[in-house]
N, C-alpha and C positions, 0 to 999 in steps of 0.2 A: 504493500500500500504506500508505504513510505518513498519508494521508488519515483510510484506512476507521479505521485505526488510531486516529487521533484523535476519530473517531464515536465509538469503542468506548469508548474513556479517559473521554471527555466524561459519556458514557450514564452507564457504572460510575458512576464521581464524582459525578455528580447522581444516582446512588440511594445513594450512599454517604456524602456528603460531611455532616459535621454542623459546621462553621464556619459560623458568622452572628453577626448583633447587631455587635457595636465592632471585630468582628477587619476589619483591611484588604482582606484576601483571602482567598479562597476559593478550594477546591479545584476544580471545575469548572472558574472562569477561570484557574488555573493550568493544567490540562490543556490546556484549547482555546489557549492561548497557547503550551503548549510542544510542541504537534501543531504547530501554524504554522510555528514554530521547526526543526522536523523536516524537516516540508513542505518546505521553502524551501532547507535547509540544503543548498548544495553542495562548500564548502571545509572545511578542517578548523577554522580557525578558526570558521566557522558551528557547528560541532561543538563546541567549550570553548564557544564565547558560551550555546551551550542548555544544555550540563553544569552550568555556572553559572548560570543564571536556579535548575534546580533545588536546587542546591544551597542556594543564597539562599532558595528558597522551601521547603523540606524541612519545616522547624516547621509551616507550616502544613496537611501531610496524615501519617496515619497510614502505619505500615508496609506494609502493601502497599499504598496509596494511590503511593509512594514507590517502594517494589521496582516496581510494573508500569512507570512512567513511566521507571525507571533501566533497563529489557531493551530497551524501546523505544527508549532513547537509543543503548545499544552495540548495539542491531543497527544502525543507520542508521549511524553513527558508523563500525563496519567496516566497510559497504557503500563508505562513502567515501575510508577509507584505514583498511586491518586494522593499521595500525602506531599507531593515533589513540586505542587505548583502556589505560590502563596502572590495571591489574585491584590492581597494589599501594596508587596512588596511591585507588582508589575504594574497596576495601574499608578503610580510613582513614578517608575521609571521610564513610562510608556507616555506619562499624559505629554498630548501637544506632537506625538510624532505616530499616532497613530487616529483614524477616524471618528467621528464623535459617537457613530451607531456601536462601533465597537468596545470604545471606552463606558457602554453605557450598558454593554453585554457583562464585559469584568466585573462593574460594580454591583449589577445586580447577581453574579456567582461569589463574588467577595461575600455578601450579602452572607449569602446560603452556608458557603465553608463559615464562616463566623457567627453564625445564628439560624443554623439549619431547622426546618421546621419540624424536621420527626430524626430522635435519634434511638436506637434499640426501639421499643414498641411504643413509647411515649410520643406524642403529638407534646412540641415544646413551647409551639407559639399560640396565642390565643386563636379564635376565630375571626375576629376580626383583622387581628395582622395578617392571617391567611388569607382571609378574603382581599384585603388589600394589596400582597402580593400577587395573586392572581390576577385581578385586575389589571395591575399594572405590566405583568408581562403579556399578556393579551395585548394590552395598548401598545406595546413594546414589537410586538410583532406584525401586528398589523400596521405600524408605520414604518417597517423596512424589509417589505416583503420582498422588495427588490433587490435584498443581498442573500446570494443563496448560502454566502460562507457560514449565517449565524442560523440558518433555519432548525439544524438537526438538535442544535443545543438548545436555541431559546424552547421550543416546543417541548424536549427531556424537561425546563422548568415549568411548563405550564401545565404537564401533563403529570407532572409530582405535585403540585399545590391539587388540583384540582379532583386526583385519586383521596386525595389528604380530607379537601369537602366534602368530597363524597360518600367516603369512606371511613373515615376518622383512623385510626390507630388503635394496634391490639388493647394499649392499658386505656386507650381513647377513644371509646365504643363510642359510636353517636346513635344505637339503642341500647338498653340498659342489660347490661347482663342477665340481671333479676329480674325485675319487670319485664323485659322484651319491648321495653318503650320506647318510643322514639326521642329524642334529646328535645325539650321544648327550647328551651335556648339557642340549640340553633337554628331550629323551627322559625322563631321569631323574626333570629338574623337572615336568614332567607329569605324571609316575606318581606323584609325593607330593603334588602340589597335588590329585591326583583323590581320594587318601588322606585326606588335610587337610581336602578342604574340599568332600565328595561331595554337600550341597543345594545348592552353586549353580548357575545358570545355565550359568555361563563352565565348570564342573567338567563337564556335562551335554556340553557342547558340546566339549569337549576330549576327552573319552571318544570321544565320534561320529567325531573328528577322529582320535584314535588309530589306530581300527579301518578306516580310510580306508589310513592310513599302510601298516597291517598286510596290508591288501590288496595294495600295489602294493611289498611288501618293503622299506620302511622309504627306497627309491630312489627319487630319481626325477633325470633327463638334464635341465636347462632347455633344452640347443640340440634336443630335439627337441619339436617344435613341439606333438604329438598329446599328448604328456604334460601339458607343460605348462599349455595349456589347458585340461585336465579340471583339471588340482590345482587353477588360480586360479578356475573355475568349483565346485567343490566348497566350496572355502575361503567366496569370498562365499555360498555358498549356507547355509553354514552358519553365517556371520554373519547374515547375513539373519532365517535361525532362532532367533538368538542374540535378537536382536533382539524378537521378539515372544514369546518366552516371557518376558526379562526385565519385557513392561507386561504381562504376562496372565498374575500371580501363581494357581498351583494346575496352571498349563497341563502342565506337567513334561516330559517327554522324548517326548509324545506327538505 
């Protein structure tokens, strides 16, 4: 993968690249050297040695010259150890030399690594900062739908807030162990985010969600098994859904 990838960087940058005449380096031989670098790279220190070639070399390409070569670093870089990328220390070193769509992808992953919203089976954040994250990467995606680089990742965060609403977390049932009842609290929250905020996405899918709810009397048993099933099958289903209305702006609840 790492390879093809460096075809592609290389290609870009040789139709892209406008460094020549007295400058030392060039953006294509930066690329092809820092595919290599990728290529190769099996430890974590291989991972800082490539962060820093770019770093070092940043002057010499523009902003997305810069942003692509930096997605391809943190993918590979997680690949190796998801502990290997610290999204505070990069948007620092990065702001102002790379895109602003991008710079606004790290902060909301900074975000996540520093106050992720489910850690072992606990739901961490309330329901309202969840909902408010959601939201916002919904908005987040829908106003750059035109960069394919951030599509695969913004969507992994929309689609983990939104399993989160949907579904709450094992110690963070949102029906009641004992009861089999449904969470009134965030019953509530739902009914005024539907209120608040009826053109989005997430508001669309929450309504659908509702009326699922309303179906099976606001209950549902997790130890019996036949239930169960349908909720977590219904639930991804309607993420799923979530999911491609939010890249197929106009598509609506159809």
């Amino acid at each position: 993968m790492i390879k093809k990838l460096g075809v592609l960087i290389t290609a870009y940058l040789l139709v892209a690249g406008v460094f020549t005449g007295c400058v030392r380096q060039n953006p294509q031989d930066i690329a092809a050297d820092f595919a290599e670098m990728l290529d190769s790279a099996t430890t974590t220190n291989d991972i800082y040695e490539a962060e820093s070639f770019l770093f070092e070399n940043q002057r010499y390409l523009n902003e997305e010259q810069t942003g692509e070569l930096l997605l391809h670093w943190e993918d590979q870089a997680l690949r190796i150890d998801n502990t290997s990328v610290d999204y505070t220390d990069i948007i620092s070193k990065y702001e102002g030399s790379i895109p602003d769509y991008l710079q606004e992808l790290f902060e909301f992953k900074n975000l996540e690594q520093n106050s992720p919203i489910v850690s072992g089976a606990a739901l961490l954040v309330s329901w309202d900062e969840l909902l408010n994250r959601t939201t916002k990467i919904e908005n987040y995606i829908t106003a750059n739908l035109e960069h394919d680089l951030i599509k695969e990742d913004t969507l992994w965060l929309y689609r983990r807030y939104l399993n989160a609403l949907l579904m709450g977390a094992s110690n963070t049932p949102v029906f009641d162990y004992k009861t089999t009842e449904y969470s009134d609290e965030l019953r509530l929250k739902f009914d005024a985010y539907i209120a608040n905020y009826p053109d989005t996405v997430t508001s669309q899918i929450i309504s659908e969600y509702t009326e699922y709810l309303e179906s099976i009397g606001y209950s549902l048993d997790y130890e019996d098994n036949s239930e169960s099933k349908k909720f977590f099958e219904t639930c991804s289903r309607l993420v799923s859904k979530a999911e491609e209305r939010v890249t197929s702006p106009g598509k609506g609840s159809s």
